[in-house]
N, C-alpha and C positions, 0 to 999 in steps of 0.2 A: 555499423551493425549494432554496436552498442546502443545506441540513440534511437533504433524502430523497437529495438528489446524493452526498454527502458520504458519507454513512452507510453507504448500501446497498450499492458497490463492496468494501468490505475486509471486510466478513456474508461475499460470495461469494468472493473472490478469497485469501485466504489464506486464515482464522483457521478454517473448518471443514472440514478435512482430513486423509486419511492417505495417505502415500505407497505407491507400487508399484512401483517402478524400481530399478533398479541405475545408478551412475553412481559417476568417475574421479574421485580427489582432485582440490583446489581451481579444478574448475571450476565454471561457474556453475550446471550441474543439480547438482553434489555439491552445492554449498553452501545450494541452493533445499532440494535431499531432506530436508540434515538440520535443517534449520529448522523444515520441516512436519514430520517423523518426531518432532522435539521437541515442538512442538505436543500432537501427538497422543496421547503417551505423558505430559503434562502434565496433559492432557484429561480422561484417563481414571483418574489417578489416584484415589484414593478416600480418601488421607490428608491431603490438603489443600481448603481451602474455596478456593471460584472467587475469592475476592479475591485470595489468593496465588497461584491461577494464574494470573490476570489479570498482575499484579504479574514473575512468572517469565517468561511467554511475551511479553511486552514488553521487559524487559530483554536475553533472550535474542535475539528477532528483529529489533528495531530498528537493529541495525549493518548489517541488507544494505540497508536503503533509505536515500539519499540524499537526506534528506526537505528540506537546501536546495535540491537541484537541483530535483526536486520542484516547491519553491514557485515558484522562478524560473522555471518552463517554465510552472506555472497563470498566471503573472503574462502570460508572452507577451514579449520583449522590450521591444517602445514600452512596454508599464507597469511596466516594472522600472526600465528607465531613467531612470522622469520623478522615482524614490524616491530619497532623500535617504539615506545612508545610516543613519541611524537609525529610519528608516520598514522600508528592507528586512529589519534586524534583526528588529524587530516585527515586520515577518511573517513572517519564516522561522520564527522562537518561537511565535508563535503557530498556523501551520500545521503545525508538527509536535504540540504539545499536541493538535489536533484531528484529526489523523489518528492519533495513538495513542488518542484517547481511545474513536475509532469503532471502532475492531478489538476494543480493549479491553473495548467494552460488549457485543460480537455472540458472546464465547466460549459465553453462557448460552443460545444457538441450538444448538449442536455435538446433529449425533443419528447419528452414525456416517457420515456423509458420507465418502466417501474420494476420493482425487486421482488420477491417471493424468496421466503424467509421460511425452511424447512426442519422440522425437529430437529434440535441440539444432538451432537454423537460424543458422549463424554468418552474422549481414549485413556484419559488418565484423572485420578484426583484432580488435579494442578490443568489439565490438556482438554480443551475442547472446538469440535470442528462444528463449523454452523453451515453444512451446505445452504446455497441459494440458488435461484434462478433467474438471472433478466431478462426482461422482458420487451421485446423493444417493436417496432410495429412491424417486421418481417422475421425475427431471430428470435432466438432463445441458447443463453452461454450459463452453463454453470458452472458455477464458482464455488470455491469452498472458504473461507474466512477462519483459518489458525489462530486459534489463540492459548495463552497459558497464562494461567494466575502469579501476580508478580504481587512484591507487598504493595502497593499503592492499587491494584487491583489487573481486571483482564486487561490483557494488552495483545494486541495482533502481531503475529513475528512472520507468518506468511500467508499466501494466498494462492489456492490453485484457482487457475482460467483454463477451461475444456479440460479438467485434469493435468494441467502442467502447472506445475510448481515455478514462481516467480523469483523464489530465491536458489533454486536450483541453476533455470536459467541463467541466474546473473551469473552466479557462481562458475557455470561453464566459460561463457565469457568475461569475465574477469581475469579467471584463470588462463587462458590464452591471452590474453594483455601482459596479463602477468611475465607469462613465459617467453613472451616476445620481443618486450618494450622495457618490463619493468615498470615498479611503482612510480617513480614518476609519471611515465605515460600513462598509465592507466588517471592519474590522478589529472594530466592532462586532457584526456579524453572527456573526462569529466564533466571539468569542468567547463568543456568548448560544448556541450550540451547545457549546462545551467546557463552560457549566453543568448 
């Protein structure tokens, strides 16, 4: 169960995209645009093989997520607390290997799908949500793209798909590993998904 949860959110929510917007240096729609505008121009190239775009479009987009905070929020507080810190280690490492690995595997999906990039909703100073829309040749999923301003700048800490929250869900299922298995298994489960 973990593993269709896991997976299916970053298929739709970034990696198969083009942008349509215009948007203002270093904010958080600039920074969202040219991420996916990179994507998409990676995408499409036709001098490279998908393993090097895999390889590129990873490198390049993984600076806006905040793939500790991320893990810390799937954990939920009471189960981040109860981790030692070299448990938390572990899993921040291994949660990020696993959500690079999901985005990374869904590039070979990409069929011209494009993004629609809707007014910024500032909730906070620091907090802004950048609804969107994809677009794809029989669907349309909206998405919302979380972000908050960290000192090195916006960074993504979640994502809703049709309105459900990505780190909500993990968090659910996490939590029932948790309460089952314990952190090893969960960390086991894991990582038999990054195989």
């Amino acid at each position: 169960m973990i593993k269709r949860i896991l997976i299916v959110p970053f298929a739709l929510c970034l990696l198969l995209v083009q942008t349509v917007s215009a948007a203002e240096t270093n904010s958080a729609e600039s920074i969202l645009q040219k991420k996916l505008d990179f994507i998409f121009l990676t995408l499409e190239r036709g001098d490279i093989q998908i393993q090097e775009k895999k390889t590129m479009i990873i490198e390049n987009v993984s600076p806006i997520f905040d793939f500790s905070l991320m893990g810390k929020l799937t954990l939920g507080k009471k189960n981040w607390s109860r981790l030692t810190q070299g448990q938390r280690q572990t899993f921040i490492t291994t949660f990020t290997d696993v959500m690079k690995g999901s985005y990374s595997e869904k590039l070979t999906l990409y069929s011209d799908e494009k993004i629609h990039l809707l007014p910024t909703q500032m909730t906070s100073p620091r907090k802004a949500t950048i609804p969107t829309e994809l677009i794809s040749k029989s669907n349309r999923y909206a998405m919302n793209y979380k972000f908050y301003k960290a000192k090195t700048g916006w960074k993504i800490y979640d994502i809703e798909l049709q309105g459900i929250s990505i780190i909500a869900t993990y968090r659910t299922q996490f939590n029932q590993v948790l309460t089952e298995g314990g952190f090893e298994e969960l960390i086991t489960r894991l990582n038999h998904i990054k195989v």
